[in-house]
PyMOL CGO cylinders between C-alpha atoms (Angstrom):
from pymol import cmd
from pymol.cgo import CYLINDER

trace = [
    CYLINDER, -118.83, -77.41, 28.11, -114.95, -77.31, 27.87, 0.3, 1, 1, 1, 1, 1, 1,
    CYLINDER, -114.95, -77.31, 27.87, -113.11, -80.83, 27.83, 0.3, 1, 1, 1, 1, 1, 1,
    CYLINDER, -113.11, -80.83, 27.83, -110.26, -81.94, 27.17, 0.3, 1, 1, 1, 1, 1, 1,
    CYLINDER, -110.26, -81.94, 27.17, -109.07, -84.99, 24.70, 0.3, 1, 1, 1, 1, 1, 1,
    CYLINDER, -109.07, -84.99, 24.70, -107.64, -88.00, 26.03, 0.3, 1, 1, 1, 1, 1, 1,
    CYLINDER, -107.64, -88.00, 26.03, -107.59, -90.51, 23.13, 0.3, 1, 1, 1, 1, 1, 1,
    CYLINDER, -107.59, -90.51, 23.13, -107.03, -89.88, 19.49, 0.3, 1, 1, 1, 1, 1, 1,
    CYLINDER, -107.03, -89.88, 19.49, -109.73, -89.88, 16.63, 0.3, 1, 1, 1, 1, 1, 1,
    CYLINDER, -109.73, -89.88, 16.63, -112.00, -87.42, 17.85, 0.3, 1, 1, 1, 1, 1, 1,
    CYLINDER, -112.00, -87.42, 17.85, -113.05, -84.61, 15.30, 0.3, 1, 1, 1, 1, 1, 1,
    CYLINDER, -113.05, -84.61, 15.30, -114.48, -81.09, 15.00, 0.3, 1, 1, 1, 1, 1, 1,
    CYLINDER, -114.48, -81.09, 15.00, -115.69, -80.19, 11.59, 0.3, 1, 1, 1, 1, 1, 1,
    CYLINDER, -115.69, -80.19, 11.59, -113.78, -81.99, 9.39, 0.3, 1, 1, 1, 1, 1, 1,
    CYLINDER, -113.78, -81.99, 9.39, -110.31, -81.32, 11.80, 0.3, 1, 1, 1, 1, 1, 1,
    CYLINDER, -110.31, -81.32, 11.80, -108.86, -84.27, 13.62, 0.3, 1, 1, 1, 1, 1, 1,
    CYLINDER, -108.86, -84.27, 13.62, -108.21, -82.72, 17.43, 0.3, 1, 1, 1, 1, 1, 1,
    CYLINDER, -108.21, -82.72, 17.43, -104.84, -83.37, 19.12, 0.3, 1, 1, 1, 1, 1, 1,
    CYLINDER, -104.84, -83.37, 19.12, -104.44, -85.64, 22.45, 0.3, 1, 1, 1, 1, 1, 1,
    CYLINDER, -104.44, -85.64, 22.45, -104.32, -83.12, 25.47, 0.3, 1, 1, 1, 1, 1, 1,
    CYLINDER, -104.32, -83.12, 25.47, -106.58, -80.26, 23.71, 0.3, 1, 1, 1, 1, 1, 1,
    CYLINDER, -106.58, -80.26, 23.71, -109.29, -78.31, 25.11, 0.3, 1, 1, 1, 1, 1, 1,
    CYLINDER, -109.29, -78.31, 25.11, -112.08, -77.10, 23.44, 0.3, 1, 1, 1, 1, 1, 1,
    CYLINDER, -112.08, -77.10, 23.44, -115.59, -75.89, 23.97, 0.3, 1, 1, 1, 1, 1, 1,
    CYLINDER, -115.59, -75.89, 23.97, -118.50, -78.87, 22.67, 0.3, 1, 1, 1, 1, 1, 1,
    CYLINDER, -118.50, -78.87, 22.67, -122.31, -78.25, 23.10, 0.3, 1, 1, 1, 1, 1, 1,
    CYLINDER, -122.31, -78.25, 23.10, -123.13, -80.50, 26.22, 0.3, 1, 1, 1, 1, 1, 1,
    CYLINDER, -123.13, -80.50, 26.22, -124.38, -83.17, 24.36, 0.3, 1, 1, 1, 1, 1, 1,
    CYLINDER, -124.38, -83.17, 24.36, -121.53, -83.96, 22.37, 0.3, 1, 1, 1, 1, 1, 1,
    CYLINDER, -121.53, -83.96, 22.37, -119.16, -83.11, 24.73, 0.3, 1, 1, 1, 1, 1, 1,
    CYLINDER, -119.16, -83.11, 24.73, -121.36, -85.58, 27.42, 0.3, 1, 1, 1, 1, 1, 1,
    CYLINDER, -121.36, -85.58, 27.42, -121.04, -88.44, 24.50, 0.3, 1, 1, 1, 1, 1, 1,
    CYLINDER, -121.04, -88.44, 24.50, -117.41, -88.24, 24.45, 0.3, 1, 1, 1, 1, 1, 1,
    CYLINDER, -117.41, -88.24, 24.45, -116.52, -88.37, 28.39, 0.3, 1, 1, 1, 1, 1, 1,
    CYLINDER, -116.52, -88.37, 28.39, -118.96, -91.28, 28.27, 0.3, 1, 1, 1, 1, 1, 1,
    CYLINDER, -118.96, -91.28, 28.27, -117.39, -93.00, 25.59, 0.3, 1, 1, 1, 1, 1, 1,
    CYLINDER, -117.39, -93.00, 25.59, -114.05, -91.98, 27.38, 0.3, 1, 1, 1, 1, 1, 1,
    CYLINDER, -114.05, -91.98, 27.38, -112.59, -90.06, 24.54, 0.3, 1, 1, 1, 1, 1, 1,
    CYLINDER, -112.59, -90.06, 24.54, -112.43, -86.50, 26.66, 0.3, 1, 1, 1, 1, 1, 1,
    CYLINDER, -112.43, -86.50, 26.66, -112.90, -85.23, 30.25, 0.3, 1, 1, 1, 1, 1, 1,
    CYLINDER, -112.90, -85.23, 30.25, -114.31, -82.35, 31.35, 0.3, 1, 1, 1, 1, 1, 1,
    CYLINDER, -114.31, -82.35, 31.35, -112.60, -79.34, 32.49, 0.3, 1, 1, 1, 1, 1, 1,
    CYLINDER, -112.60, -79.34, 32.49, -113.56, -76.68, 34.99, 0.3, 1, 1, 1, 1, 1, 1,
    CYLINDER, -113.56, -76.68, 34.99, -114.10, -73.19, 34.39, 0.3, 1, 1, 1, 1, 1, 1,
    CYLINDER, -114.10, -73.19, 34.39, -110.42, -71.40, 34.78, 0.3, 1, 1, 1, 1, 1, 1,
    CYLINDER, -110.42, -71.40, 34.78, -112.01, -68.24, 35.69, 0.3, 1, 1, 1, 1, 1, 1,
    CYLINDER, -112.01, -68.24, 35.69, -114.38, -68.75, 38.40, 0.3, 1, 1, 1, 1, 1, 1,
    CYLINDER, -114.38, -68.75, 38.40, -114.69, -65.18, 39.03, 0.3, 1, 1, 1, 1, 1, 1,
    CYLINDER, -114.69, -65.18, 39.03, -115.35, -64.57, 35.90, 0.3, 1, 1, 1, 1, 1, 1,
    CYLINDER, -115.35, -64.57, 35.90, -117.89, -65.24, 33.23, 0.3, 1, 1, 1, 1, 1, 1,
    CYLINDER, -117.89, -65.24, 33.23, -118.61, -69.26, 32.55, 0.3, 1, 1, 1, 1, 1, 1,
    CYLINDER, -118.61, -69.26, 32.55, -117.70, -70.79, 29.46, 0.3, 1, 1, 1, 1, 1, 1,
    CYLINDER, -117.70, -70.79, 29.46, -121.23, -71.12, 28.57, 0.3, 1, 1, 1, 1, 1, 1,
    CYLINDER, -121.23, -71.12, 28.57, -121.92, -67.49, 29.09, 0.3, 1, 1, 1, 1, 1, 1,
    CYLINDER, -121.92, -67.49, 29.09, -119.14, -66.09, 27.06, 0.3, 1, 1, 1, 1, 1, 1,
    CYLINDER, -119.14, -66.09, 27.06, -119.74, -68.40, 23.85, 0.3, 1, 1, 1, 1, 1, 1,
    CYLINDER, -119.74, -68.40, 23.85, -123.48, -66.84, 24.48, 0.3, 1, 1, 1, 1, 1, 1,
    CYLINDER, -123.48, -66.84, 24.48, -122.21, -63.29, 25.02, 0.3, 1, 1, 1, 1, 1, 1,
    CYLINDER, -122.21, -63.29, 25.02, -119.89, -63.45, 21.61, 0.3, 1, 1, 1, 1, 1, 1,
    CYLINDER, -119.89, -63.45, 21.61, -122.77, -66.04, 20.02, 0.3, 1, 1, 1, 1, 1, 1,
    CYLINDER, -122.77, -66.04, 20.02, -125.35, -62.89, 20.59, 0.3, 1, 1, 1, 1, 1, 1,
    CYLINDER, -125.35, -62.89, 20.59, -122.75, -60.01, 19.50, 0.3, 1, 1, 1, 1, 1, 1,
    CYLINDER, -122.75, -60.01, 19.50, -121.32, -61.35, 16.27, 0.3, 1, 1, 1, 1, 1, 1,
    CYLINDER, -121.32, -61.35, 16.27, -124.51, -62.88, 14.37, 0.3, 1, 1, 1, 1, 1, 1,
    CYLINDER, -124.51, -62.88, 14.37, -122.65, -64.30, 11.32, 0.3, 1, 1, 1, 1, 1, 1,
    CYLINDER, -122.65, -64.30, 11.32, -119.63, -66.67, 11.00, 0.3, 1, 1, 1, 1, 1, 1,
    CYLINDER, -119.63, -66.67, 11.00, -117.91, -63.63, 8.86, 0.3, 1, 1, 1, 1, 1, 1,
    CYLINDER, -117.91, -63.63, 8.86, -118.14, -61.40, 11.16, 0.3, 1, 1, 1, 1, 1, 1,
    CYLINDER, -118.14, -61.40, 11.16, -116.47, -63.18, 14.53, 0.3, 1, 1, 1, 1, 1, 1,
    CYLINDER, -116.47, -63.18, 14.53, -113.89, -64.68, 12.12, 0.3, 1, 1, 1, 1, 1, 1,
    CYLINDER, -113.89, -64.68, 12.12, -113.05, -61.18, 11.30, 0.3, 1, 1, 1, 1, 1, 1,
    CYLINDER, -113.05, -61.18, 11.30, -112.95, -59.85, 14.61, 0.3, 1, 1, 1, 1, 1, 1,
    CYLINDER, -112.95, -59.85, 14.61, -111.03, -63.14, 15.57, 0.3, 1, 1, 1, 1, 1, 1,
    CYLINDER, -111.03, -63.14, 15.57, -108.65, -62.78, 13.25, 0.3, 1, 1, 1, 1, 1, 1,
    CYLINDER, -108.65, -62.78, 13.25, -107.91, -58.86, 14.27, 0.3, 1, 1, 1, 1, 1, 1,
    CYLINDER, -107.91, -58.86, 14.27, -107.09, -60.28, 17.62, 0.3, 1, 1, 1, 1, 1, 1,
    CYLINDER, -107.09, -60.28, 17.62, -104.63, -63.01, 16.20, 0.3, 1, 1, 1, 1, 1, 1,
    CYLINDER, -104.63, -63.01, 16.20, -106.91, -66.00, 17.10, 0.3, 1, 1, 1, 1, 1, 1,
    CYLINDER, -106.91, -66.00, 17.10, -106.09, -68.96, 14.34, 0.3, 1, 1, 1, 1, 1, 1,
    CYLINDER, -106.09, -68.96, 14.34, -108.64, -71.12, 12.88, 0.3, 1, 1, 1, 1, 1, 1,
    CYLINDER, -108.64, -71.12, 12.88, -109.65, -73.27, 9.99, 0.3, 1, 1, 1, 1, 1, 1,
    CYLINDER, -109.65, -73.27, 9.99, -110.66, -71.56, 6.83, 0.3, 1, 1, 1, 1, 1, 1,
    CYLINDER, -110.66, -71.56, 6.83, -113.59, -74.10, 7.20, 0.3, 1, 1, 1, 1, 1, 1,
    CYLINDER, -113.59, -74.10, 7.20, -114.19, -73.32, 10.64, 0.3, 1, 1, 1, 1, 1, 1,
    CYLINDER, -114.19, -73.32, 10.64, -118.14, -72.91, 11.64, 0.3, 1, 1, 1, 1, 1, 1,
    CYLINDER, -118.14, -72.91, 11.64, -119.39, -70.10, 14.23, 0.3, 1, 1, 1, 1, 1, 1,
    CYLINDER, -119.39, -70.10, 14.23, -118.97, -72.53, 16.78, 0.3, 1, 1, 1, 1, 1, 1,
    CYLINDER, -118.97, -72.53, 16.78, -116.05, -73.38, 16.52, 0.3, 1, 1, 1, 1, 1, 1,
    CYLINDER, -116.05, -73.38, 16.52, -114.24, -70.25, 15.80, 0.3, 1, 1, 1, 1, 1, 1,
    CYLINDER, -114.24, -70.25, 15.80, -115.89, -68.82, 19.16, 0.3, 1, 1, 1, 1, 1, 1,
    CYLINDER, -115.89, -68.82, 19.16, -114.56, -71.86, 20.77, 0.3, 1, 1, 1, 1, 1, 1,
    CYLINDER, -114.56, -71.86, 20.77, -111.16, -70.75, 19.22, 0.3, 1, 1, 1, 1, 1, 1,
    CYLINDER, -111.16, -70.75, 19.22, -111.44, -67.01, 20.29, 0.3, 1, 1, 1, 1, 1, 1,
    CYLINDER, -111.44, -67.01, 20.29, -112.28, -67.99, 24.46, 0.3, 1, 1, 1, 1, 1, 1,
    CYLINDER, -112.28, -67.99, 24.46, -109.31, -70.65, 24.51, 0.3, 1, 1, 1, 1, 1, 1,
    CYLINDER, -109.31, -70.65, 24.51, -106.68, -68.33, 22.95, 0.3, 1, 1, 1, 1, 1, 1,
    CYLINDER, -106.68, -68.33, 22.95, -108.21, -66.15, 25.96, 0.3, 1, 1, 1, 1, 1, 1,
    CYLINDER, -108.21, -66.15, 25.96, -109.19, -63.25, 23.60, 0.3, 1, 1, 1, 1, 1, 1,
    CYLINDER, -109.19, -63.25, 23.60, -112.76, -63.03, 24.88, 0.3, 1, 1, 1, 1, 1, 1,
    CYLINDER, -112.76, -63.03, 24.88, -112.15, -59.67, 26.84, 0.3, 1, 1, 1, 1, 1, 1,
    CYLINDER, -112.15, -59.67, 26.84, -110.80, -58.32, 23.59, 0.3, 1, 1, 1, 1, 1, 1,
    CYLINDER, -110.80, -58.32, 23.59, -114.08, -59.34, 21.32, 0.3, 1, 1, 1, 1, 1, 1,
    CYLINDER, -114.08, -59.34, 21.32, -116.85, -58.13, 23.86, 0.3, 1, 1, 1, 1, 1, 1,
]
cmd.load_cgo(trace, "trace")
C-alpha cells in the first residue's frame, strides 16, 4: 500500500523518512501508521494501469535477489540506500516511476 508521511519519526530500515514522502509499506505496517496518524494512504496514480501491489509482485517475482533489482535499479538511475532491503529498493524503483523500464 502506498502512503504518504505526515509527521516526522517514522523509519524504513534504519532511514528516517521525510514529511510529505510516499512510499510503498506491506499493508500491515502501512495500516499501523495511518492508525497511529503518522501517514495516509494514497491512491493508485495509474488506474489504468497495473496496482501498486501488482507491480512490487511483478518486479518481487522477476528479480529473486536483492543484488539483482539493485543492479537493474541502479542501470535505470533509481537511488537507494547501500543498506536498502528488496523491499525497499522495489519500493524505490515504482516511485521514481521506472517500473516500465525493469519489467
Amino acid at each position: 500500500m502506498k502512503v504518504k508521511i505526515i509527521k516526522g519519526g517514522v523509519t524504513d530500515s534504519n532511514s528516517l523518512l521525510d514529511v510529505g514522502m510516499e512510499i510503498v509499506l506491506d499493508d500491515k505496517n502501512a495500516a499501523s501508521l495511518i492508525k497511529d496518524g503518522y501517514a495516509e494512504a494514497v491512491e493508485n496514480e495509474t488506474p489504468d494501469g497495473p496496482t501498486i501491489e501488482e507491480m512490487t509482485a511483478a518486479l518481487d517475482a522477476k528479480y529473486a535477489e536483492a543484488k539483482d533489482i539493485k543492479a537493474a535499479a541502479e542501470s535505470v538511475g533509481v537511488a537507494f540506500a547501500t543498506n536498502a532491503t528488496k523491499a525497499a529498493v522495489i519500493a524505490a524503483v515504482i516511485e521514481a516511476g521506472k517500473y516500465a523500464d525493469l519489467v
